[in-house]
Each structure stands twice: as C-alpha cells, then as structure tokens.
C-alpha positions as CSV (number, residue, x, y, z in Angstrom):
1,X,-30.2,19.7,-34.5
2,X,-29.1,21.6,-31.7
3,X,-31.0,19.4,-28.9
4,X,-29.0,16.4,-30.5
5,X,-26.5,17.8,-30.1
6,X,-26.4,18.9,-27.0
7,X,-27.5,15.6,-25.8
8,X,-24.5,13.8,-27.9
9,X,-22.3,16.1,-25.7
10,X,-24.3,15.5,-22.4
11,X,-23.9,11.8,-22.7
12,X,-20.2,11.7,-24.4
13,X,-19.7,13.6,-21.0
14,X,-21.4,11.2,-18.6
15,X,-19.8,8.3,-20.2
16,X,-15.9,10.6,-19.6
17,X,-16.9,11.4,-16.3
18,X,-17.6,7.9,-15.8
19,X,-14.6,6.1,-17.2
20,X,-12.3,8.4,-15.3
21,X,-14.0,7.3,-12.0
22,X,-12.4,4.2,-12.6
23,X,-10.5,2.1,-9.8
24,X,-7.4,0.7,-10.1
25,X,-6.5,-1.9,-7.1
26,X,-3.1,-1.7,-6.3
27,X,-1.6,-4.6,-3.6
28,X,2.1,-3.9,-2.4
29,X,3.8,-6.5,-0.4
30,X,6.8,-5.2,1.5
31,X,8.4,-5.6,5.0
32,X,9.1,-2.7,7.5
33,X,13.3,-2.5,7.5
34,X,13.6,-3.3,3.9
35,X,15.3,-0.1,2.3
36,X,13.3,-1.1,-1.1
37,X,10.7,-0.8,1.1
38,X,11.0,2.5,2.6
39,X,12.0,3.9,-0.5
40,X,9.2,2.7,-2.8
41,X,6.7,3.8,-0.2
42,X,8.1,7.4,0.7
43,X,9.5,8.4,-2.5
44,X,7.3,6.8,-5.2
45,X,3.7,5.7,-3.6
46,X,3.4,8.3,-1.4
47,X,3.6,11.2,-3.2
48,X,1.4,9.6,-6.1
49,X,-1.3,8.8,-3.9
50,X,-1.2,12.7,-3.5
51,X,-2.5,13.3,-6.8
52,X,-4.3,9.9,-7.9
53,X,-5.4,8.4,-4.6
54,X,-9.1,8.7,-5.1
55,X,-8.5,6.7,-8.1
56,X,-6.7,3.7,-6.3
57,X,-7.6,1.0,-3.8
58,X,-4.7,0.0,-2.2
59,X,-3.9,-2.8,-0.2
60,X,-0.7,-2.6,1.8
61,X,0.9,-5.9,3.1
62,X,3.4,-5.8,5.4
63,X,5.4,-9.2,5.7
64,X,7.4,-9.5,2.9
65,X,9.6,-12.6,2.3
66,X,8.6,-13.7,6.0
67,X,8.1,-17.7,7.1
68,X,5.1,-18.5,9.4
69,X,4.2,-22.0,11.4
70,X,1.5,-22.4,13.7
71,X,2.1,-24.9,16.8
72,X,-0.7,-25.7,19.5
73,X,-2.3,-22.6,18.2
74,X,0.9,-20.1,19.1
75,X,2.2,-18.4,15.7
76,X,5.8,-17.9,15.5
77,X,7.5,-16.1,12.3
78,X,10.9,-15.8,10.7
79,X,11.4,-12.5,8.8
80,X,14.3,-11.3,6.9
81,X,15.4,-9.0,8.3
82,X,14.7,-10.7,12.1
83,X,12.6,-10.4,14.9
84,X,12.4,-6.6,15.0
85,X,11.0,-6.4,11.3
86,X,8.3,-9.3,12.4
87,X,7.3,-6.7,14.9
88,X,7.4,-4.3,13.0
89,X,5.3,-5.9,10.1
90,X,3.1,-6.5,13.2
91,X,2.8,-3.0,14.2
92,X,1.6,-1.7,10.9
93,X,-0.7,-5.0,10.3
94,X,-2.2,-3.6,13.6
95,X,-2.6,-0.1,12.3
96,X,-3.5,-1.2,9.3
97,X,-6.5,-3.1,10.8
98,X,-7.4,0.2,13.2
99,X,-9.0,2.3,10.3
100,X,-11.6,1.5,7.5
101,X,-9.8,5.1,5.3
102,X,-7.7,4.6,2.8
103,X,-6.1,7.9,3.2
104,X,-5.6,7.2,7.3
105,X,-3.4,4.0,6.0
106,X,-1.5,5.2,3.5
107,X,-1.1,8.3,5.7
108,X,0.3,6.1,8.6
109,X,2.5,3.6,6.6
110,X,3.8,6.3,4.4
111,X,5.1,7.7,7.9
112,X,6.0,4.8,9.5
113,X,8.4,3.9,6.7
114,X,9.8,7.4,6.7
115,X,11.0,7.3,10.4
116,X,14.5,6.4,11.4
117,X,13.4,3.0,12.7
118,X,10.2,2.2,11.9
119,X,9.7,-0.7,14.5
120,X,10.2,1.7,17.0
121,X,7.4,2.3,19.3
122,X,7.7,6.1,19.1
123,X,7.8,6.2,15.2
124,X,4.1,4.4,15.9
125,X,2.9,6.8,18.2
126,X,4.0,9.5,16.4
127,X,2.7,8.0,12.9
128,X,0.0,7.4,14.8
129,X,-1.2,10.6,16.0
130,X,-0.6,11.9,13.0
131,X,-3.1,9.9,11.2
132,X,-5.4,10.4,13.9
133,X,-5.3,6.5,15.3
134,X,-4.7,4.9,18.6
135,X,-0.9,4.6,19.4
136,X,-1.1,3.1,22.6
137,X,-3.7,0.6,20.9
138,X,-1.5,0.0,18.1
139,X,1.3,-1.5,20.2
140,X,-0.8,-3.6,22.3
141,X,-2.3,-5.2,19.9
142,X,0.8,-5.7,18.0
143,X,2.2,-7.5,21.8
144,X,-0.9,-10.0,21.9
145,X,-1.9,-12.7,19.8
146,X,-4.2,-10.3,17.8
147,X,-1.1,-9.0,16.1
148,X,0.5,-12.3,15.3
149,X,-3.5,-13.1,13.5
150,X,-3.2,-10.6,11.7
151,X,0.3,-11.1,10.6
152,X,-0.5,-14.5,9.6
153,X,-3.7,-13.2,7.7
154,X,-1.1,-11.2,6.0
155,X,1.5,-14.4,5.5
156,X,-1.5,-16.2,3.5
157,X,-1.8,-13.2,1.3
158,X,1.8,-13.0,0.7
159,X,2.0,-16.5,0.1
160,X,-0.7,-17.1,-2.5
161,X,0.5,-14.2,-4.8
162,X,1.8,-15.9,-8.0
163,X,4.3,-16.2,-9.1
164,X,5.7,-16.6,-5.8
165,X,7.3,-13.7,-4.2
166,X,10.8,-13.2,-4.5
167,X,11.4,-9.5,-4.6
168,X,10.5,-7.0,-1.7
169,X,8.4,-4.7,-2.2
170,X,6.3,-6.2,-5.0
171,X,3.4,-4.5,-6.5
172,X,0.3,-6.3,-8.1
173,X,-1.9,-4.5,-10.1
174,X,-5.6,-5.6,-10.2
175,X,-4.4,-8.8,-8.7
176,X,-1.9,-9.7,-11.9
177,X,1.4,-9.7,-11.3
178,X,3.4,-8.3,-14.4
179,X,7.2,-8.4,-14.2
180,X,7.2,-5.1,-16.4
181,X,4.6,-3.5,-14.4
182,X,6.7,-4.1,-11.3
183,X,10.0,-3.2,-12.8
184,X,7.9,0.5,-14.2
185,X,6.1,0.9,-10.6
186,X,9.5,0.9,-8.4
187,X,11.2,3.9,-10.2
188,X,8.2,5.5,-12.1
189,X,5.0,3.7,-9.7
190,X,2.4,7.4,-11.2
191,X,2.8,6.9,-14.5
192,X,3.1,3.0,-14.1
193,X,-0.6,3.2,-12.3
194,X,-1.8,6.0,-14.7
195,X,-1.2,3.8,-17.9
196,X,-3.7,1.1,-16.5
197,X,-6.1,3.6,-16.8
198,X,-8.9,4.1,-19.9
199,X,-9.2,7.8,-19.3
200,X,-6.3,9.0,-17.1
201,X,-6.8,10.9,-13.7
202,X,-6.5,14.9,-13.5
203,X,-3.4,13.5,-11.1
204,X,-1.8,12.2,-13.9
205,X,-0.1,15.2,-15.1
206,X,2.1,15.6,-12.1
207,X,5.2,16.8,-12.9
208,X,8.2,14.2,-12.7
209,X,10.7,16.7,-10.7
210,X,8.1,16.3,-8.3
211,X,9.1,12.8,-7.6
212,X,12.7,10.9,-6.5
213,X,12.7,8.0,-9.0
C-alpha cells in the first residue's frame, strides 16, 4: 500500500512539475515613441517578466501602425509618429536581431523604452551595454539596408495579425488575438498571462503594489 502510494505521489508530481513548465507565447506589437507603448512595456511587461519570464516566449515587434512599400528594391516606411519612430522601430529590430536570449531582449527593449527618447543613439548604446550587446553595431545596422529588412520582416508580421491592427501596443497571446485579453494585459498584463496558464507559475503570486497598472 505504501509503494502505491508513493508512486501515485511520484507521478501526480511529475505530471505538476510538468504542466507548470508550460509556455505561454506572448507577441506585442508596439512602436518606439508611442506613450502606450512605453508604458505597457516599462510598467506592466517588464516587471512581470521578472517573475514569470521563464514561463513566456515573447516576441517583441516594433512597427506598430507603420506603412511599408518597396520600390526598385529600396524600402521606404511611414510611421506614426514620423521618421524618428521608423528609426527608432529600426534600432530595436536591429537589437532585437543581435541576441538569440530572451532575457537580453526584453532586458534591452524594456530599457530602450524607459529612456527619455528612445530613438536616440545614446539611449541604444547605453541599453545596449547594459544588455551586454553591440551598440555601435546596433546603429549601423539600423543606417543600412539590413535595418530597413528587418523592419519590413517586422511590417509583414504586423500586417498579417488578425483582426487588423488598430491599437498600439497590441498583445496576442498564443497567436489569438482576444479583445478581452488585450483590454486585461494593458493595465493587469501578470495576471492576464498567469490565467492562460493550467498550473500557474511560482511568479504568479507577485504582489499587485508591486506593479503601476
């Protein structure tokens, strides 16, 4: 009786351990001077990636609601808030595309987007050493035709979200964009990601006063 047991345990355990290990894929789609931006980023994903980021693979997108054409194989771009945002949407593409870690990117955006002016080349060099990536890199590549690839790369992604974007940032969970979700995830983003979740993270019990919804 008690070797049952203590295998029912064993394998109720392995099969916690293993639901909790869970990933939850988490795209958000935002531009670099939009203040619902900056503030979703710094003030809600951020600081929850502090206590659930193992659990989340996130995909940040910086363009936004952004226009792209492509003439004699020269990209030029419109973005909202003008030609310093397409830069710097292109500066964090570049950074973006300088580091395989999760952490490193999140580390770097959630930087960028916390400076005074985040297309400013120092707020990437900065945000850059701080993550431990190339500054000097970052900018050149956001200055060539590498940077507008992968801002177009980014364009395609933006465009074929669905329904079509209209709000900046937007956030997709597990490639499904819910309006609810969204609406939860910009003033309350831990515990919008933590209900998606069979078996919450350890992370989930943050404390709210922790946060600025």
């Amino acid at each position: 009786m008690n070797s049952l047991l203590s295998v029912i345990v064993l394998v109720g355990a392995a099969y916690i351990q293993h639901v909790s290990c869970e990933t939850l894929h988490v795209a958000v789609y935002y531009e670099s001077l939009c203040p619902d931006s900056i503030r979703f980023i710094t003030k809600q994903l951020e600081p929850a990636y502090k206590h659930i980021g193992s659990n989340l693979e996130v995909d940040l997108v910086p363009y936004g609601k952004a226009s792209q054409i492509q003439q004699n194989s020269v990209w030029s771009f419109e973005c909202q808030h003008g030609p310093e945002e397409c830069r710097g949407n292109k500066l964090q593409a570049c950074g973006l595309a300088q580091s395989q870690d999760q952490d490193q990117k999140v580390d770097f955006v959630g930087c960028v987007m916390a400076q005074n002016y985040p297309p400013a080349d120092s707020s990437i060099t900065m945000c850059a050493s701080r993550a431990k990536l190339n500054g000097e890199a970052i900018i050149q590549c956001a200055d060539s035709a590498k940077g507008d690839e992968l801002l177009a790369i980014n364009g395609d992604k933006t465009h074929a979200v669905t329904p079509r974007i209209t709000f900046v940032p937007t956030i997709v969970f597990d490639g499904v964009f819910d309006s609810i979700k969204q609406y939860g995830a910009l003033f309350n983003f831990l515990k919008t990601a933590c209900n998606e979740f069979q078996v919450k993270p350890m992370g989930c019990n943050a404390r709210n006063d922790e946060f600025n919804f």
